[in-house]
C-alpha positions in Angstrom: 30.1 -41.3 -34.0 32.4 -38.5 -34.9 31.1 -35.4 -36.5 33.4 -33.2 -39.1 31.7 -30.0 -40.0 33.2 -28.2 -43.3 33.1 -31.5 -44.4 32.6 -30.9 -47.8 35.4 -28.2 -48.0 39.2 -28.7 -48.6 40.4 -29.8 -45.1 37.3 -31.2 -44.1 37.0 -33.6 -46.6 40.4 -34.9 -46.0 40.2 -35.7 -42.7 36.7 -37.6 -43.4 39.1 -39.7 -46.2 41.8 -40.2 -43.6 39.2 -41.5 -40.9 37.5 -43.8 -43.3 41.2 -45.0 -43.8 42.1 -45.6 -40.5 39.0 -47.6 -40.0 36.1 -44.8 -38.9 33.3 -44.9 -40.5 30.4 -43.9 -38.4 30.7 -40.1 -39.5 28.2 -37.0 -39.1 29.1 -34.6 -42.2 28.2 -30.4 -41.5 28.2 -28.4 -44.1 25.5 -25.8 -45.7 26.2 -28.6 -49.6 24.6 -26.1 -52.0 27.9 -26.3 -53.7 28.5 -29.1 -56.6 32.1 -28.4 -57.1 32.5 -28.6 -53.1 29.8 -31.8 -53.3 32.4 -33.8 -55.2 34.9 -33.5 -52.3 32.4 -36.4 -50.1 31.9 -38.9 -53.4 33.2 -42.2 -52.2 33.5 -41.4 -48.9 32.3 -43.5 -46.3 29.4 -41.2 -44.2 26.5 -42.2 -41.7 24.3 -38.8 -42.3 24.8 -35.1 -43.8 23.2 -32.2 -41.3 23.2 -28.8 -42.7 25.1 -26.7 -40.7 22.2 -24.0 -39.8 20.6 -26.7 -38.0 23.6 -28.3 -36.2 23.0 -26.8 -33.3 20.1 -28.1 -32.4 20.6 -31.8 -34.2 24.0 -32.0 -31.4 21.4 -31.0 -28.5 19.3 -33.7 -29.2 21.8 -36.5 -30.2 24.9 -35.7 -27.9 24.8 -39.0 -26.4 26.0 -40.8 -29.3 28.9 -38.3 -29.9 32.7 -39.9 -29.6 34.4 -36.4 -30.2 33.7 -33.1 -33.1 36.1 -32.0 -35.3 35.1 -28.4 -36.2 36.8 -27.7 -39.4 34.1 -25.3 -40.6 34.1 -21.4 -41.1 34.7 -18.6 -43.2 37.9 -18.6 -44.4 37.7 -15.6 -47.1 41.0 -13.4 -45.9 40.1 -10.3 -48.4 36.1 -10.3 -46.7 35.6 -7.0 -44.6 32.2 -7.7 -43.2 32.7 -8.8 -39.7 29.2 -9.7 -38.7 30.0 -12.5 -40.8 32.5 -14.0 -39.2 31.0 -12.7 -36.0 28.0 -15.3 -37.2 29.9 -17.6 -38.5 33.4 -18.0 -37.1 33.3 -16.9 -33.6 29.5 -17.3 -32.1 28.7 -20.5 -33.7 32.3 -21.8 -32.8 31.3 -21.0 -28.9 27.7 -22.8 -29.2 29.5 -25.9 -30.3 32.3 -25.2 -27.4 29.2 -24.8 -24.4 27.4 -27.6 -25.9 30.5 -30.0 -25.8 31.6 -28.5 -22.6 28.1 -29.7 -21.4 27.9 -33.2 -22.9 31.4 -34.1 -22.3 32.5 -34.1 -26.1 36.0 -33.7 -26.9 36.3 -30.8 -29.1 39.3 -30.1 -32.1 39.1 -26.6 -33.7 40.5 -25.1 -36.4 42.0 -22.4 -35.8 44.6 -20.3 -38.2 48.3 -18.8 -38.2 46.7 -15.7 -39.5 46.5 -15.0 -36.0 49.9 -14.2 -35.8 50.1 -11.2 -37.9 53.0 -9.9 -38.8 54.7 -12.2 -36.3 55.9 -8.8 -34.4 56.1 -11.6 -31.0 56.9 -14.4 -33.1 55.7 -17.8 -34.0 55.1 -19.4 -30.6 51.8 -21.2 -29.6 52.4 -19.7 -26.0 49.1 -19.2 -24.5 50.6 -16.4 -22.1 51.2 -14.9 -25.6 48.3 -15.6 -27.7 46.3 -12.4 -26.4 48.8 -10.2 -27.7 48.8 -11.0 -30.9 47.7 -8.8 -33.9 45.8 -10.2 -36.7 45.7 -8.4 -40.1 42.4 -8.9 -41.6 39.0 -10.0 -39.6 39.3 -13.5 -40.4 42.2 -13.6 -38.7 40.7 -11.7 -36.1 38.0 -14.0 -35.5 40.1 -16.9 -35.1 42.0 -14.9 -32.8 38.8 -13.9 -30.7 37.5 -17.2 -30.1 41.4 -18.8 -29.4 41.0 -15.9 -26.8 38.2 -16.7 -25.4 38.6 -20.2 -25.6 41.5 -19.9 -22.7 39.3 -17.6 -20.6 36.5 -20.6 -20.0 36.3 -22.4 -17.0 33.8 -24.9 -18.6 35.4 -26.6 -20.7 35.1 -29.8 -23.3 37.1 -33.1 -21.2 39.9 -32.6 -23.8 39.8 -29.9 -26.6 42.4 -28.6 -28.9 43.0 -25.9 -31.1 44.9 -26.1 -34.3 46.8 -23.0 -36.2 46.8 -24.3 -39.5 49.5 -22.4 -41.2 49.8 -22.8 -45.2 48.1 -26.3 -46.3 48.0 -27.2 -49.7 46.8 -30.6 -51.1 43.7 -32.1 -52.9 40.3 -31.4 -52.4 40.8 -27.5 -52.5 39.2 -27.7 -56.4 36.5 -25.1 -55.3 38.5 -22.3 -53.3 39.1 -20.4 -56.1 41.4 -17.3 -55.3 41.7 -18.6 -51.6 43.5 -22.4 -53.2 46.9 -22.3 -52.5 50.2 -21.1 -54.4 50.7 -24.5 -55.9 47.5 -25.1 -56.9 47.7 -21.4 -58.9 50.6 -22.5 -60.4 49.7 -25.7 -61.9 46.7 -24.0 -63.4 48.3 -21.0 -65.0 51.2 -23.4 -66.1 48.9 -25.8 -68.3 46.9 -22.5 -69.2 50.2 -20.1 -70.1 53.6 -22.3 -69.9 54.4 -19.6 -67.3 53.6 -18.5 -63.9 53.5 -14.8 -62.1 54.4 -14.6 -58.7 53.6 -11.4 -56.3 56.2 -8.8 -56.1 58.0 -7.9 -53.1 57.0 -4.3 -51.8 59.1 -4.6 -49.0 63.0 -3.7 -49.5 64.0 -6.8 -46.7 62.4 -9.2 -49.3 63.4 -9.8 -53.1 60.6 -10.8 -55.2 59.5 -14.3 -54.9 61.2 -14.9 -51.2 58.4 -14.1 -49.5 58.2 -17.3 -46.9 55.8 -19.9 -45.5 55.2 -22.6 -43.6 53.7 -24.5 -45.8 52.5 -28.0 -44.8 50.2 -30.7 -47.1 47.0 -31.8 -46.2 47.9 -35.1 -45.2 50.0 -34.1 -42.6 47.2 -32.3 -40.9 44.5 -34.8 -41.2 47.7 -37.5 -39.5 47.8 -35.2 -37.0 44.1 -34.5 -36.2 43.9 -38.4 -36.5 46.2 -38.9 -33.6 44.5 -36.4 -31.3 41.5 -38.6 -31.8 43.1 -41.8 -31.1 45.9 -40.6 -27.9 44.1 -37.5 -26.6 47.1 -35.6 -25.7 46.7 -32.8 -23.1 44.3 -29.9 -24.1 45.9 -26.4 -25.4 46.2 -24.3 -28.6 48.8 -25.9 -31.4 50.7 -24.8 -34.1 49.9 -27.3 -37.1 52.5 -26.5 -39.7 56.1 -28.0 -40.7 58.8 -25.6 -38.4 60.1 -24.8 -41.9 59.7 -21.4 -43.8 60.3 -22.0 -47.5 59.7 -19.4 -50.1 57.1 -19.1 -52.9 59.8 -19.4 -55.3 60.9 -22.7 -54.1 57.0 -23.8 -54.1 56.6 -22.4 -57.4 60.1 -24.3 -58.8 58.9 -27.0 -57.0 55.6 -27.2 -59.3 57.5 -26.7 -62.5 59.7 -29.4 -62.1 57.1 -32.4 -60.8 55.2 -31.6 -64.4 58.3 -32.3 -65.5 59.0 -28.7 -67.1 61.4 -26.1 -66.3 60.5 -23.1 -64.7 59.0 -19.9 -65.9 58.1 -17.3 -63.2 57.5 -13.7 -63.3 56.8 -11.4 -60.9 52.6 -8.9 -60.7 52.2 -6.2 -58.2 50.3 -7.7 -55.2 46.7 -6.9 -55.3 45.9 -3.9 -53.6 43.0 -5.2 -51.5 45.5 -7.4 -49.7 49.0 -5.6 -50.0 48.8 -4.1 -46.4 47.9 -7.2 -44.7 50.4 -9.8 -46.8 52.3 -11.9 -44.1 55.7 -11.7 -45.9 57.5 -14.7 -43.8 55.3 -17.3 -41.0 57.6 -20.5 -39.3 55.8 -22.7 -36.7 57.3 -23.1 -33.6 56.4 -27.0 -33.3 57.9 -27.8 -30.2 54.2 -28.4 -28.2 53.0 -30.1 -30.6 56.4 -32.5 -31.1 56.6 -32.3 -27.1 53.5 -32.1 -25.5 51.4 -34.1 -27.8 53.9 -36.5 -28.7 53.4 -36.5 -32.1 56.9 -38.0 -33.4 56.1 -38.5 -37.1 57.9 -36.7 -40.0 56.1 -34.3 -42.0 56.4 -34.4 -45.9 59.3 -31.8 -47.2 57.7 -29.1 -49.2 59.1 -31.1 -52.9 57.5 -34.5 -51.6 54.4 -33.0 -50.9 54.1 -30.8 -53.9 55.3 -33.7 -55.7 52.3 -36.1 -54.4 49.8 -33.7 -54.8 51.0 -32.2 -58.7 51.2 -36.2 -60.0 48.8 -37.7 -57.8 45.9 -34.9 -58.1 46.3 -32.3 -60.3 47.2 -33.3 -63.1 44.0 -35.2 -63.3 42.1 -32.8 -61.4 41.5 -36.1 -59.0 40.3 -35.6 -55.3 41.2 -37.7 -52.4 
C-alpha cells in the first residue's frame, strides 16, 4: 500500500488522482477531513482507507509491514502564521516521527519540502546540500521546512531511499479551499469573473517594476509526474528542487489568465499587504540540474501558458477538480 497524507489538500489530492491513473490503487489517505470544501478534493478517487492524521502515528506502528513507500504531503502551509509551536507540532516533530518510523521499518520516504527555504535567495537557487544549512528562510513556515531539511541530512538512520522535494510555485486544480494561500492564477480568474479586472501587488523595491516580480512557477501535474517516478525508479536519495528552471513574472501569469478566458487583459497594481511585505520573495528560479541529472527525470515540464491554459479551461472555469 502507499500512504499520502494531506491527502485531501491541493497537492495531495493530485498525486492520489495521478497514482489511481497510473494503476495504484491500494492507497492509505491522512488527513485531519473536517473540511467539506477540502472533502471534495478525494470524490472519485480510488482509496483503500482514510486515518486521521492525529492518529497516524500509531496506525503506521502497527501496520508498517504492509507499507510499499509514504508520501508525506501534509503540513501547515499558512506563510503569514507567526505561531511557531504550530509548525513545531505540525511541520517539523511529526515530520521526524514519520522519518524514525520509516527509518525503522524500511519504508521509502518522499517529503515535501518548500522553496521558501531559500529566502531571499542571498546563495542562490541550488539544492546543494553543502549549502542548505545556510540558508535564510523569511517567515516560520519556511523555517520549519528548513529545520527538518536540516536535520534530515544530519541522521544516520535513515529510510532505504527517501527524498525531499522544494516545491517552488504550483498552481493547478484541487486548490478550491486555500483561500488567500491559492495561487496568482487562481486569484485572477476569480477576481476576473467577479470585476472584469485584476490587481496585482506593487513593487516596493526600485530593482523591480510593478508586476515583474518572478517565479518559478510549475503546475500540479508536473509535480505529481514527478513524485510518480520516484515511486516507480527510486533514484538516489537527497533533497530536490521541484520547479520548472524558469522564472517568469506575475505579469505574464496574470496575461496568461486573461487571454485563456479568452479576454484581454486588465491589471492594476495594490500595495502589498503589510503583514507580508518584508518577507515577499521578489524573484525564485530552480536550479534543476539534480533532479534532470541525478534522478533522471527527462520529461518536459508544461510552459507557464500551457499549464495556465489546462488548468483556466479544464478547471476553473467550471470550478471542476481533478
Amino acid at each position: 500500500m502507499i500512504i499520502v497524507t494531506g491527502a485531501a489538500g491541493f497537492i495531495g489530492s493530485c498525486l492520489i488522482r495521478r497514482l489511481n491513473d497510473a494503476g495504484y490503487s491500494d492507497i492509505i489517505a491522512v488527513d485531519e477531513f473536517s473540511r467539506p470544501d477540502k472533502m471534495r478534493n478525494l470524490e472519485g478517487k480510488k482509496i483503500r482507507e482514510q486515518v486521521h492524521r492525529d492518529v497516524f502515528v500509531t496506525w503506521l506502528q502497527e501496520n508498517h509491514a504492509d507499507v510499499d513507500a509514504l508520501f508525506h504531503i501534509g503540513a501547515r502551509t499558512d506563510t503569514t502564521e507567526q505561531d511557531t509551536a504550530i509548525f513545531d507540532r505540525l511541520n517539523l516533530d511529526y515530520s521526524k516521527a514519520l522519518w524514525d518510523l520509516c527509518s525503522t521499518h524500511n519504508i521509502p520516504f518522499y517529503y515535501a519540502s518548500s522553496a521558501a527555504t531559500y529566502g531571499l535567495g542571498e546563495i542562490g537557487y541550488t539544492d546543494d546540500h553543502t549549502l542548505i544549512p545556510q540558508l535564510k528562510p523569511l517567515n516560520p513556515y519556511g523555517q520549519s521546512k528548513q529545520d527538518f531539511d536540516v536535520w534530515a541530512l544530519q541522521q544516520t538512520q535513515a529510510p532505504p531511499v527517501w527524498a525531499g522535494y522544494k516545491f517552488f510555485n504550483v498552481y493547478g486544480p484541487n486548490e478550491y479551499h486555500k483561500s488567500r494561500m491559492a495561487s496568482v492564477i487562481f486569484h485572477t480568474a476569480r477576481q476576473i469573473k467577479a470585476t472584469g479586472g485584476m490587481k496585482l501587488f506593487r513593487s516596493h523595491r526600485p530593482d523591480y517594476k510593478d508586476g515583474e516580480q518572478s517565479r518559478d512557477f510549475i503546475y500540479v501535474k508536473d509535480v505529481v509526474d514527478v513524485l510518480l517516478h520516484f515511486l516507480e525508479k527510486r533514484p538516489p536519495s537527497a533533497i530536490y528542487n521541484l520547479g520548472t528552471g524558469t522564472a517568469r513574472t506575475f505579469l505574464d501569469l496574470a496575461t496568461g489568465t486573461f487571454r485563456s478566458l479568452g479576454l484581454e487583459p486588465n491589471i492594476s497594481f495594490i500595495d502589498t499587504p503589510a503583514d507580508i511585505r518584508d518577507t515577499y520573495q521578489y524573484y525564485t528560479q530552480a536550479d534543476m540540474a539534480k533532479l534532470r541529472e541525478l534522478a533522471g527525470y527527462t520529461r518536459p515540464f508544461y510552459s507557464l501558458e500551457d499549464g495556465i491554459d489546462d488548468y483556466v479551461k479544464g478547471y476553473l472555469k467550471e470550478e471542476l477538480i481533478w
